[in-house]
N, C-alpha and C positions, 0 to 999 in steps of 0.2 A: 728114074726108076731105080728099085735096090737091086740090086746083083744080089740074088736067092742062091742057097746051096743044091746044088741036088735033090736034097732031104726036103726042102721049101718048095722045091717047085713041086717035085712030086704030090705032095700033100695040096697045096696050090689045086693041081692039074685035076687029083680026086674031089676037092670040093667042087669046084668047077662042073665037075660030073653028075655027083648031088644033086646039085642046084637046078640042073634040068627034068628032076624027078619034079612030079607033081603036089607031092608033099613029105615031109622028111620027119623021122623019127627025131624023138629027143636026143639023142644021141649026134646021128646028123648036122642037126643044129649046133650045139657044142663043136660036134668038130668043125665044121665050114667056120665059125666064130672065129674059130684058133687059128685054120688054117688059110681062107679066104685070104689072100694077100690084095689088099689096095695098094701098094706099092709095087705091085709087081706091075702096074699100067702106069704110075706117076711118079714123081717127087715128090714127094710127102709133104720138105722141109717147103720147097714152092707155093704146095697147095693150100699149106696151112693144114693140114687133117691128117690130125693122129687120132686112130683110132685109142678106145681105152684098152689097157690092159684088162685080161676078164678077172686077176683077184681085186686090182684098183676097183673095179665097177662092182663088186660084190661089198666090199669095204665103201662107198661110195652107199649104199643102198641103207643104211647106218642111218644116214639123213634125214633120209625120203619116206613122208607117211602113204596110207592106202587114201584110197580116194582116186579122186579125180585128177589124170598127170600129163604134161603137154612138155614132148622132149622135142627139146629145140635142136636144129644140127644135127639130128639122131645118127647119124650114119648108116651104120646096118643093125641098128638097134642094140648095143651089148648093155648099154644103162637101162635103158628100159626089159631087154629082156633079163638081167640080173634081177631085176626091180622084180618082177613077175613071178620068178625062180624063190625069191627069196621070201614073196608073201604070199608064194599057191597055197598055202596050210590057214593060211588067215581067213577068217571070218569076212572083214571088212572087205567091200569091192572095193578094184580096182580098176581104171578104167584109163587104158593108153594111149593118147594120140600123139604119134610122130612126126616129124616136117622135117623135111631136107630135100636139098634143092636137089641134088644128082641123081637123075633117075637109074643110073646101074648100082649105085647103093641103096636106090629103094625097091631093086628088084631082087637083091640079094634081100630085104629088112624084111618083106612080104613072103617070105620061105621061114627066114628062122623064127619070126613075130609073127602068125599069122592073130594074133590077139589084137594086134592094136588097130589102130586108125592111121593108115599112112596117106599122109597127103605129100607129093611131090613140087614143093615152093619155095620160093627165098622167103627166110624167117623177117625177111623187109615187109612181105606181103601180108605176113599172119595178123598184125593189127587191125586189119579190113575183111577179115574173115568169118567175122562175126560168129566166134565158135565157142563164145558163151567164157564162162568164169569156171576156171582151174584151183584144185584146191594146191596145187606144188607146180611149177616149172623145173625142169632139170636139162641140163646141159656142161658137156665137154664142145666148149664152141671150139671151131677154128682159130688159130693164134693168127694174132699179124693185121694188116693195117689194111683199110676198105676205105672205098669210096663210096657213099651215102648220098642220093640225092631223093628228098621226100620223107613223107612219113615218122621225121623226127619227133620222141615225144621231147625229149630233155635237152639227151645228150648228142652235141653235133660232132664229135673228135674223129679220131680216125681208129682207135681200136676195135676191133669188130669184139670182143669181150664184152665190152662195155655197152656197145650198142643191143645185143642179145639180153644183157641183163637189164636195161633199160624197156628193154620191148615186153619180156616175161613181168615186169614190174605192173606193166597193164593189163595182165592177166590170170595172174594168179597171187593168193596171198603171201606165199613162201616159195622162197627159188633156193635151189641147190647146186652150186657150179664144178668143177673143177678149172680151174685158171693158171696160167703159168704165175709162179711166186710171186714176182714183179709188180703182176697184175692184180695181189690180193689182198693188199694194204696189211699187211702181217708176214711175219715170218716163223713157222715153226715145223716143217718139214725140213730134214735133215739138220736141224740145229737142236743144241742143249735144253732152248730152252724159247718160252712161244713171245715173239718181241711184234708190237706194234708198230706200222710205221707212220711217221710225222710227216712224211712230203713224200713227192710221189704225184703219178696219176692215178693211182686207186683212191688217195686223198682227196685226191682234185676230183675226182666222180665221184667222192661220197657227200661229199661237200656241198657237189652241184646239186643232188639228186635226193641227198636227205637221207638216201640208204645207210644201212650200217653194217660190214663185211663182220660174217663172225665162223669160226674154223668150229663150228658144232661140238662134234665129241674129239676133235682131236686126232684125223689119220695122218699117219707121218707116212704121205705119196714117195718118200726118197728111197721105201723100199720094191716098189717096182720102178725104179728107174733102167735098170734092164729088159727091163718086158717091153717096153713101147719099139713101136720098129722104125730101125731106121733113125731115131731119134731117142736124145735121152732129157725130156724137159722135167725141171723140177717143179711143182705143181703144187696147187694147197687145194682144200677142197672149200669151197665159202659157203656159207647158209646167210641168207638174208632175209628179213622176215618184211615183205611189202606192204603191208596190214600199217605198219608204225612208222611208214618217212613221213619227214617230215615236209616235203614238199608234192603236192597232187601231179598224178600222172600226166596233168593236161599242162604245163606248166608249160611255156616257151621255153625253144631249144635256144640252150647259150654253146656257140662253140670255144674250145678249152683251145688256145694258140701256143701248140707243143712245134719244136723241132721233127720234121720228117725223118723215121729212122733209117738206118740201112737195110731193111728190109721187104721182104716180097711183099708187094700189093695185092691184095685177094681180088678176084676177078670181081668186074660188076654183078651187083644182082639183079637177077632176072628173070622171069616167069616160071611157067613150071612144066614146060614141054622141053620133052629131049630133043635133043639137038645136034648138031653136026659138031664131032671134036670131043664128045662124051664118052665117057671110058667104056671098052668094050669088055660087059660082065665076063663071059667065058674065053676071057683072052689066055692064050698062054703065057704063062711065066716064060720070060726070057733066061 
């Protein structure tokens, strides 16, 4: 858990209050966004889930056309509601369904979203869902390394990145991610100047999968590297357009045989009933 200021939990304390009203102004919304702390029950860096910053997710939306959109990982929704926010004046529908497995992040998503479609699942399970063809995927997945058993379409490794943009590959034609750098076969957030990389695992999954990582119009994420909590990951934001690989979704999974890092292992996934051990929404900040 972060050690909150005063100032943090208070705000913390008032969303919290919010969130037990039966439905909350736009306003509201906004503030629980900012001030909702999921860190104030976990470890963040543990969990693998950082929330988006809300100007990152509004820069983020840059990407993202209207239509039909399936936000993978959603959290408590900030991509998707930025997404929302950002095309209420538009003509064109839009049409949001969210999936994340934590049901006190999908109880918080269902107050500030009440637009979307939240289903509470592991994005493992979404492939059997049969919830039809998306015209965009978007996702800020969880960082860090997973254990996967089933339901491979491609990619068998251990980054849970990878596997989320493998799974959105069989469902919609364009995906939109946010990824830690490392993870996005390019470099051009916080540097001079925007560099490809040559090896690598984002290599080694574009390779496998036929995808092709591309940094769209260009947001340089290094300028909220302060706003993320708890944590300061440098980030790219990837567009991949799923319509052009060159390898079919139904391909056999080849697993990629990388070194184990030092890293937190994301819990198994698993169904979509809350459970014993799940973060208590209205907890106090410590």
């Amino acid at each position: 858990m972060s050690k909150l200021t005063k100032v943090q939990a208070k705000a913390h304390k008032t969303a919290c209050e919010m969130l037990e009203q039966a439905a909350l102004s736009e306003d509201e919304k906004e503030f629980v966004l900012l001030n909702w702390r999921e860190d104030a029950t976990q470890v963040n860096s543990s969990a693998g889930a950082f929330f988006t910053p809300i100007g990152l997710a509004f820069d983020f939306t840059i990407e993202v056309p209207s239509g039909r959109i399936i936000d993978l990982c959603a959290g408590v929704g900030m991509l998707s509601w930025a997404l929302l926010n950002r095309r209420r004046w538009d003509t064109a529908p839009l049409d949001l369904t969210c999936i994340e497995i934590n049901p006190a992040y999908v109880e918080v998503g269902r107050k500030v979203l009440p637009e979307a479609r939240w289903i509470c699942a592991s994005v493992f399970d979404v492939p059997g869902m049969d919830l039809g063809r998306f015209d965009c995927a978007i996702s800020n997945p969880p960082f860090g390394a997973v254990k996967r058993s089933g339901n491979a379409q491609r990619y068998a490794g251990k980054d849970f990145e990878f596997h989320v943009i493998d799974i959105a590959s069989g469902l919609a034609g364009y995906g939109a991610f946010i990824l830690p750098q490392m993870s996005a076969g390019f470099r051009y957030s916080g540097s001079q100047t925007y560099e490809r990389q040559d090896s690598g695992r984002a290599v080694e999954f574009q390779a496998l999968t036929g995808l092709h990582f591309e940094a769209g119009c260009g947001v340089d994420t290094s300028t909220y590297l302060e706003d993320w909590r708890g944590v300061s990951p440098l980030c790219e934001i990837v567009c991949v357009e799923f319509d052009t690989a060159a390898v079919p979704c139904d391909s056999a999974p080849i697993p990629i045989p990388v070194p184990e890092p030092d890293c937190p292992v994301m819990p198994p996934a698993v169904g979509t009933s809350s459970a014993a051990g799940q973060l208590d929404l209205f907890a106090e900040a410590a």
